[in-house]
C-alpha positions as CSV (number, residue, x, y, z in Angstrom):
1,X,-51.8,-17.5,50.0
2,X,-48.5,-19.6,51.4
3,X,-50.0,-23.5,52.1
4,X,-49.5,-25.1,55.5
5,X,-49.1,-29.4,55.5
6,X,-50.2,-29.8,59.1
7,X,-48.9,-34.0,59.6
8,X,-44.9,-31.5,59.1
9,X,-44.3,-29.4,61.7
10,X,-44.9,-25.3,60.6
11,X,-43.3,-22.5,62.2
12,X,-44.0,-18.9,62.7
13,X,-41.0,-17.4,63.5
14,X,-41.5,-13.2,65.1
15,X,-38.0,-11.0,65.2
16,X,-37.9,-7.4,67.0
17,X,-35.5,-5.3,68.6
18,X,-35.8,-5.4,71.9
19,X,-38.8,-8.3,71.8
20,X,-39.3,-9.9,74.9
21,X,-42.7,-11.0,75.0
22,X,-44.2,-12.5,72.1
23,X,-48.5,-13.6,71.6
24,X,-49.7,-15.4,68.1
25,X,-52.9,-15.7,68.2
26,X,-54.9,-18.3,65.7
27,X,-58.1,-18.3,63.9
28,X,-59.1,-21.4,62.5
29,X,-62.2,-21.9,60.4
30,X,-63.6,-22.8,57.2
31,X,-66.2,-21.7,55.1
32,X,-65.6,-18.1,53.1
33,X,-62.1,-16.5,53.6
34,X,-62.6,-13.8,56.3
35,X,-66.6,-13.4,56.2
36,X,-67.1,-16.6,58.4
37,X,-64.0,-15.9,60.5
38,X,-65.2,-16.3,64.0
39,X,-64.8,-13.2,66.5
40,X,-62.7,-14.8,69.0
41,X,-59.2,-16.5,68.4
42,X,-59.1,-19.9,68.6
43,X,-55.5,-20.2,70.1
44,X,-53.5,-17.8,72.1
45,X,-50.1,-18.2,72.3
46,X,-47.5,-16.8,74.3
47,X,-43.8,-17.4,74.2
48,X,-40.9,-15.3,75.8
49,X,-37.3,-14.4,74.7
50,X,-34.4,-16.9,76.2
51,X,-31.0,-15.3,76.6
52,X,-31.4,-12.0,75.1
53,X,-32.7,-13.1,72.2
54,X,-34.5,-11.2,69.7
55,X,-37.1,-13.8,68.1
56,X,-39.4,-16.5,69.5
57,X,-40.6,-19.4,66.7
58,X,-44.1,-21.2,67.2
59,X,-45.0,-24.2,66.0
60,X,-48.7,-24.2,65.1
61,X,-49.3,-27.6,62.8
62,X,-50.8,-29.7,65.5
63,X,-52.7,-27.4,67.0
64,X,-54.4,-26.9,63.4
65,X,-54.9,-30.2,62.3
66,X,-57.5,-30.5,65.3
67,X,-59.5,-28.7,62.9
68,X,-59.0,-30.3,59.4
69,X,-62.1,-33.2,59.6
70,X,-61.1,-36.1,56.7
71,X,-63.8,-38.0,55.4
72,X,-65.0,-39.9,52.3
73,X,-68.3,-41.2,51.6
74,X,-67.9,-41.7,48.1
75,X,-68.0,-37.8,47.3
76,X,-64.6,-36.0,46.5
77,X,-64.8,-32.6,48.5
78,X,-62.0,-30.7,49.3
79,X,-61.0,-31.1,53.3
80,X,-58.7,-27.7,54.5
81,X,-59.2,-25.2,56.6
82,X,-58.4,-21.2,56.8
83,X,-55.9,-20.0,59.3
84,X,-55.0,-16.6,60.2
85,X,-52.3,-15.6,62.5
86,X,-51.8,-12.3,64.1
87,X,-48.4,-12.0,66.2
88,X,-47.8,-9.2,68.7
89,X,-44.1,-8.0,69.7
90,X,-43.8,-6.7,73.6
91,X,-40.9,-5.7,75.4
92,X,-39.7,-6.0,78.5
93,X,-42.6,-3.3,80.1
94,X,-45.1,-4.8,77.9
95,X,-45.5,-2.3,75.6
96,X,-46.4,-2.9,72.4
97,X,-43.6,-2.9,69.4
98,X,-44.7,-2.2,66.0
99,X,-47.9,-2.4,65.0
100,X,-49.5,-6.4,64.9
101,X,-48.8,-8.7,62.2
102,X,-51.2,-10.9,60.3
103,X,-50.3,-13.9,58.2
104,X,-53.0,-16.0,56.0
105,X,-52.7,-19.4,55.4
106,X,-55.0,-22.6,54.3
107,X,-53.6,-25.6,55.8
108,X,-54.3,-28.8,54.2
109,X,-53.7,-32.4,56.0
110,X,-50.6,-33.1,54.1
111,X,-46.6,-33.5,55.1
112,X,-43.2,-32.9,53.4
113,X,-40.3,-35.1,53.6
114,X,-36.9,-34.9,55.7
115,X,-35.0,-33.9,52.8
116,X,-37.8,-30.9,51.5
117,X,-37.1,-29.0,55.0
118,X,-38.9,-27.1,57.4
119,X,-42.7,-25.3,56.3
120,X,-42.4,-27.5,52.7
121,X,-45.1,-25.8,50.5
122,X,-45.0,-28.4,47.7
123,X,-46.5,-28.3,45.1
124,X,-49.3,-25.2,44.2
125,X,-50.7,-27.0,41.2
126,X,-51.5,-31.0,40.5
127,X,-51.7,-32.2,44.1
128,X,-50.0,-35.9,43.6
129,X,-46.8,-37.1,42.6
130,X,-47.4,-39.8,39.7
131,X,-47.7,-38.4,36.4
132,X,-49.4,-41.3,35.1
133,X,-52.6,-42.7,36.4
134,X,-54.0,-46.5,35.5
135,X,-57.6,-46.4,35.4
136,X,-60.2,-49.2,35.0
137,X,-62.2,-49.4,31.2
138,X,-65.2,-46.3,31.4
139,X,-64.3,-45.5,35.2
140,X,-63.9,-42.1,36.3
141,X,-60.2,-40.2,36.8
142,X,-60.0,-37.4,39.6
143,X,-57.3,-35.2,39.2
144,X,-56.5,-33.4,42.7
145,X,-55.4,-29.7,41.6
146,X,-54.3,-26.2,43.8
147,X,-57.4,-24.0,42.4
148,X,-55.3,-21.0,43.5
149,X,-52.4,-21.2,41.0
150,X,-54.1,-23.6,38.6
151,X,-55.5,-21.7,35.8
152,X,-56.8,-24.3,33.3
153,X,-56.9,-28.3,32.6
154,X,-57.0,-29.8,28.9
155,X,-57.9,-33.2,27.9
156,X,-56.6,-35.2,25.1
157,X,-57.5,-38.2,23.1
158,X,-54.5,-39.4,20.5
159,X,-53.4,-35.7,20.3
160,X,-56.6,-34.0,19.7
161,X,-58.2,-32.0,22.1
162,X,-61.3,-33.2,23.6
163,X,-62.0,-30.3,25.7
164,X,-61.0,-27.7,28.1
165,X,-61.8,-26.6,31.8
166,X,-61.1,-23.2,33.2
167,X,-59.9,-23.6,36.9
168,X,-61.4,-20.7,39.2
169,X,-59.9,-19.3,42.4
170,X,-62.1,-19.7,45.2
171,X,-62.8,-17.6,48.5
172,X,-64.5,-20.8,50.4
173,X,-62.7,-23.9,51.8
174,X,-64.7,-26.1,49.9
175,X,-63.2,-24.9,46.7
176,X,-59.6,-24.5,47.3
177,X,-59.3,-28.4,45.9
178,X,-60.8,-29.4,42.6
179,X,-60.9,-32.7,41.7
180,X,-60.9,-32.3,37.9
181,X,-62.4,-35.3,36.0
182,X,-62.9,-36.7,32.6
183,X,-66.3,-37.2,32.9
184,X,-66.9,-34.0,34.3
185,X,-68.7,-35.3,37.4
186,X,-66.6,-35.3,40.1
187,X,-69.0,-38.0,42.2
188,X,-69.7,-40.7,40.0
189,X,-67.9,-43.8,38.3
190,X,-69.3,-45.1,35.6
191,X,-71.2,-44.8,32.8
192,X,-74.3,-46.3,34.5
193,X,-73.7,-43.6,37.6
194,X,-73.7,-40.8,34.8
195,X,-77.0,-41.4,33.8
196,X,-78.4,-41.8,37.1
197,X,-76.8,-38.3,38.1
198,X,-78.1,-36.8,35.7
199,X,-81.9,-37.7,36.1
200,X,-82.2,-40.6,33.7
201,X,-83.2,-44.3,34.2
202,X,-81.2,-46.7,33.1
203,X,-82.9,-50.3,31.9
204,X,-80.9,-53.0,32.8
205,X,-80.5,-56.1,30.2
206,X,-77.9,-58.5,28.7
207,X,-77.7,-56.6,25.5
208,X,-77.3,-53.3,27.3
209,X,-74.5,-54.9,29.6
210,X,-72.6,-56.1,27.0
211,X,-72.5,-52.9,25.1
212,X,-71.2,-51.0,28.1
213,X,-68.8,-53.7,28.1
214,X,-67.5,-52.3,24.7
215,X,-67.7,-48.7,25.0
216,X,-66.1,-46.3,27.5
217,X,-67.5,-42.5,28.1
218,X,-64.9,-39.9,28.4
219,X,-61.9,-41.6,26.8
220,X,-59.0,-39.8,27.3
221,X,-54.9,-40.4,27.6
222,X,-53.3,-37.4,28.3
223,X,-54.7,-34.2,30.9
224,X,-52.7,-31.2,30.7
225,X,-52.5,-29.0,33.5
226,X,-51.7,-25.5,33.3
227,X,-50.4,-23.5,36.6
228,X,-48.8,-20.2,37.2
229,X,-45.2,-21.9,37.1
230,X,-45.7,-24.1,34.2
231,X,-48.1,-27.3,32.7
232,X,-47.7,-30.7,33.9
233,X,-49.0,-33.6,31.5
234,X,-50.6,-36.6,33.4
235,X,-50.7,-40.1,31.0
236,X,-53.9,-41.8,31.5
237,X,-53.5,-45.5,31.1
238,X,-56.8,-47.3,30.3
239,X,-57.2,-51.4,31.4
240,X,-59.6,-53.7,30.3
241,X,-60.1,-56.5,33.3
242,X,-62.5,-59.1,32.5
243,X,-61.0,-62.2,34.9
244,X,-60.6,-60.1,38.5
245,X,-63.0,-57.9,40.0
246,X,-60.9,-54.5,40.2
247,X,-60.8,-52.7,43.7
248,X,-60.8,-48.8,43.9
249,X,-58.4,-47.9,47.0
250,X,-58.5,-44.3,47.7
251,X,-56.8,-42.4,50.2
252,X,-55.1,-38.9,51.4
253,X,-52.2,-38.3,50.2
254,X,-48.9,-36.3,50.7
255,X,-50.6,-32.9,49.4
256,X,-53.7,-33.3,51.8
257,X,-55.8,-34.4,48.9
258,X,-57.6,-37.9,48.1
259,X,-56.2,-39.9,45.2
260,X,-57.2,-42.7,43.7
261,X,-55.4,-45.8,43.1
262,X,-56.3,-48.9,41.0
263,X,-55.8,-52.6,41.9
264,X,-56.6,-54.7,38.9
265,X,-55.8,-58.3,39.9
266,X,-55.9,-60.8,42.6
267,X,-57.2,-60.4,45.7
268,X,-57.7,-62.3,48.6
269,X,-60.3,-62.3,51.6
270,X,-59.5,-63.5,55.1
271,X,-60.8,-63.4,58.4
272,X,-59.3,-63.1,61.5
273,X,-61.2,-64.4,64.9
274,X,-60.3,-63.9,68.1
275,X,-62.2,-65.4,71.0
276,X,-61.7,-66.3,75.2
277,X,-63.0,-69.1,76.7
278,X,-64.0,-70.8,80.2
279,X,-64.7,-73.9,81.6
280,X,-68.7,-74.1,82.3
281,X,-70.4,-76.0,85.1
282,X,-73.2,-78.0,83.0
283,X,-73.8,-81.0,85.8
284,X,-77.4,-80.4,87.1
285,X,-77.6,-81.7,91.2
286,X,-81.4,-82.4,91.0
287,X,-81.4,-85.1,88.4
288,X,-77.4,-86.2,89.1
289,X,-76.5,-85.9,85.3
290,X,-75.7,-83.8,82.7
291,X,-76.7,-82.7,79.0
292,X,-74.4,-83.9,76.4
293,X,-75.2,-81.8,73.8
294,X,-74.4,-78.3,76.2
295,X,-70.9,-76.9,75.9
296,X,-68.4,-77.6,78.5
297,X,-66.2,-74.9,76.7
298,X,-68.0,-71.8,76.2
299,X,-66.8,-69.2,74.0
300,X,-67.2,-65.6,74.8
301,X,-65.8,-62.5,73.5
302,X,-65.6,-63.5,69.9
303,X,-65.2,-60.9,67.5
304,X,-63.5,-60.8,63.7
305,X,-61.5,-58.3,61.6
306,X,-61.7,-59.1,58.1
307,X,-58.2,-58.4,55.9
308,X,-58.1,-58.5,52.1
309,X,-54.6,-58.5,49.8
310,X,-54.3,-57.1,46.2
311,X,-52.7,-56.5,43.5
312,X,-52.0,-53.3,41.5
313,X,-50.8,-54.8,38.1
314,X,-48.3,-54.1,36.1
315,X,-47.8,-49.9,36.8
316,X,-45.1,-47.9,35.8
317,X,-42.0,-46.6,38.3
318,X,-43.5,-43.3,39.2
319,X,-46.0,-45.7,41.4
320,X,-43.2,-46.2,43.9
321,X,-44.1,-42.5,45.3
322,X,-47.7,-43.6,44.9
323,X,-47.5,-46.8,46.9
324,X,-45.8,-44.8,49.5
325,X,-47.9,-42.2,49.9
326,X,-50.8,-44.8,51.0
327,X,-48.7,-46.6,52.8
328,X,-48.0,-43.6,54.8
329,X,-51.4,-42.0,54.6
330,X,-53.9,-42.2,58.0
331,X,-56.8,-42.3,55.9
332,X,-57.7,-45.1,53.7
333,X,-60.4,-46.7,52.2
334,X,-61.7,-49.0,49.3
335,X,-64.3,-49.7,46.8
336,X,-65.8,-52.8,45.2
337,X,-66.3,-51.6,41.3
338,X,-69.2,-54.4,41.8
339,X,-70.7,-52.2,44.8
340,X,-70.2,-48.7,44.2
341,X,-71.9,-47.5,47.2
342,X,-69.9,-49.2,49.7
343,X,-66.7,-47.5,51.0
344,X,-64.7,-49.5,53.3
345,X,-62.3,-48.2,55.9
346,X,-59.1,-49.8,56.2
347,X,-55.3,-49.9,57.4
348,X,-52.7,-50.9,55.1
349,X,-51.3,-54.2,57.1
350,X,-48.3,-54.4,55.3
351,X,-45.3,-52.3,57.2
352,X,-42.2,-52.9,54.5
353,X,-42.5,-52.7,50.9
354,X,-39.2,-53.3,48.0
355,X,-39.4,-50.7,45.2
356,X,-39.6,-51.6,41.9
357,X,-38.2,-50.4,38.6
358,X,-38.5,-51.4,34.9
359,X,-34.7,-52.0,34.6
360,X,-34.6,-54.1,37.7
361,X,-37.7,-56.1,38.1
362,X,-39.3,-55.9,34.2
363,X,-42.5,-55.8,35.1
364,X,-43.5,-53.6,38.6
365,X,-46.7,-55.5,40.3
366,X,-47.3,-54.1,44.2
367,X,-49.0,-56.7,46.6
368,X,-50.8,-54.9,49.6
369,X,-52.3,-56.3,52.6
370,X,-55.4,-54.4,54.3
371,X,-57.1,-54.7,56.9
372,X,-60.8,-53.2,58.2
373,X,-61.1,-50.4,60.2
374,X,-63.4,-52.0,62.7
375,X,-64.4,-55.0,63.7
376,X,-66.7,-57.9,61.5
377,X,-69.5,-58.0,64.8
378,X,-71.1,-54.4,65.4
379,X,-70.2,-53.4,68.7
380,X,-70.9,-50.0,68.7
381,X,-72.5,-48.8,71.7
């Protein structure tokens, strides 16, 4: 089934002698392929001939992404819809030419590039670009992959196999993206989370703590994935950071598909206020004085907007498309590895970013500004 990125502009293009009337209608869902398909269209759309022309083209991403809900709570689910077109050919009497025809399609909230041309599939296998991630010591790594053209994914540890996962294809939008993992969970971090997840209690002590400190579950430095056009092997690149408290920042990239991305060192935390304020009329007539300790300037309307800036570490020069991806993505958010519960919604601040390379700069370190996606005071009413 052909893949739709609805953030690019997708055209369905109809051609018939003697066409000049032309109606695509849209059914947009999710849930199983066909059996939930709702009994009414969601979008008809009607478009005529200009000049004698044989063909109308519709353009049917926006109207789609209405439908594609992005959201992350921690849990890694696959976001996409199904959409099936039918397209009718009438002439100038409005009679019917040809019999209807239907298209399929799962559209996905990702985008193609000028230069990769109009309805860009990409890719129908690993959903990123990098093909090597950095991961934190024992933390998870999600792997976004196609399940429709991705038969299998190996994992490695110093060339020996540590195990294999056979990749099914999947009738339901929740299963048309798989976020394969080395620890075989795809909803939890560490090895602490493990153990929760999987019904046992972990007893918390110094001696315990520094063993997990030693140790990570799931080691692995190379993942192998196998797809109908070939295999692509992602380098897994473990770091041990005992000075900064590391930051997970996830968001949605290019493919439509969430992707992790580590910052190891620095960060900062600031806080913007903003406030208005007037002149107050504190002089009280009855007694002929005033209170000095009562503001003559009162402030009103303040509010905050916290921002925090970190830094990757030293990554290698495939991270350029990384860094741009989440620069460019809509959806964005981060997680404390101290707090593993709380996901944070943010903007990236920073607009302009220099690429790196090896051979230019030595070592590639990226510096990104965010900022939270809603204010410090709770003002939702």
């Amino acid at each position: 089934m052909e893949k739709i990125n609805v953030r690019s502009p997708f055209y369905i293009k109809s051609t018939a002698t003697g066409l000049a009337e032309c109606i695509c209608r849209l059914w947009i869902y999710t849930g199983e392929f066909t059996t939930d398909k709702p009994t009414d269209f969601t979008y008809s759309l009607t478009k005529y001939t200009l000049n004698s022309n044989n063909y109308v083209v519709f353009e049917v991403a926006e109207l789609i992404r209405d439908y594609i809900e992005i959201e992350f709570d921690g849990e890694y689910d696959s976001q996409c819809v199904w959409v099936e077109a039918q397209v009718i050919n009438l002439d100038s009497s409005d009679v019917i030419i040809g019999s209807p025809l239907e298209y399929d399609y799962v559209a996905m909230d990702g985008y193609g590039y000028f230069h990769e041309g109009t309805n860009p599939e990409l890719s129908r296998g690993l959903l990123m670009s990098n093909r090597s991630i950095f991961r934190l010591n024992d933390s998870n790594v999600r792997i976004p992959v196609f399940t429709e053209d991705t038969n299998s994914v190996a994992f490695y540890y110093q060339g020996a196999l540590k195990r294999t996962l056979t990749i099914s294809d999947s009738i339901n939008t929740n299963g048309q993206i798989d976020y394969v993992t080395v620890s075989g969970s795809d909803n939890t971090d560490t090895y602490e989370e493990r153990v929760v997840a999987d019904g046992g209690t972990l007893e918390v002590s110094g001696c315990l703590t520094d063993f997990l400190n030693t140790i990570d579950i799931g080691l692995v430095d190379e993942v192998w994935v196998a797809t109908d056009a070939g295999v692509d092997i992602v380098k897994i690149n473990t770091v041990d950071e005992c000075k900064y408290e590391p930051y997970k920042v996830t968001f949605v990239n290019k493919y439509g598909a969430l992707q992790d991305l580590w910052f190891f060192k620095k960060s900062v935390e600031t806080t913007d206020v903003t406030s208005e304020q007037f002149k107050a009329s504190i002089f009280s007539q009855a007694d002929n004085t005033y209170k000095t300790y009562q503001h003559q300037q009162q402030a009103f309307m303040s509010q905050g907007k916290d921002r925090i800036t970190m830094n990757t570490g030293y990554v290698n020069d495939d991270h350029n498309a990384v860094i741009e991806e989440l620069l460019l993505s809509e959806q964005v958010w981060y997680t404390k590895i101290t707090d593993e519960e709380l996901v944070v919604p943010v903007i990236p601040r920073t607009k302009t970013v220099t690429y790196k390379t090896s051979v230019n700069d030595k070592l590639v370190n990226y510096t990104i500004e965010f900022e939270n996606a809603f204010d410090k005071i709770n003002n939702i009413r």
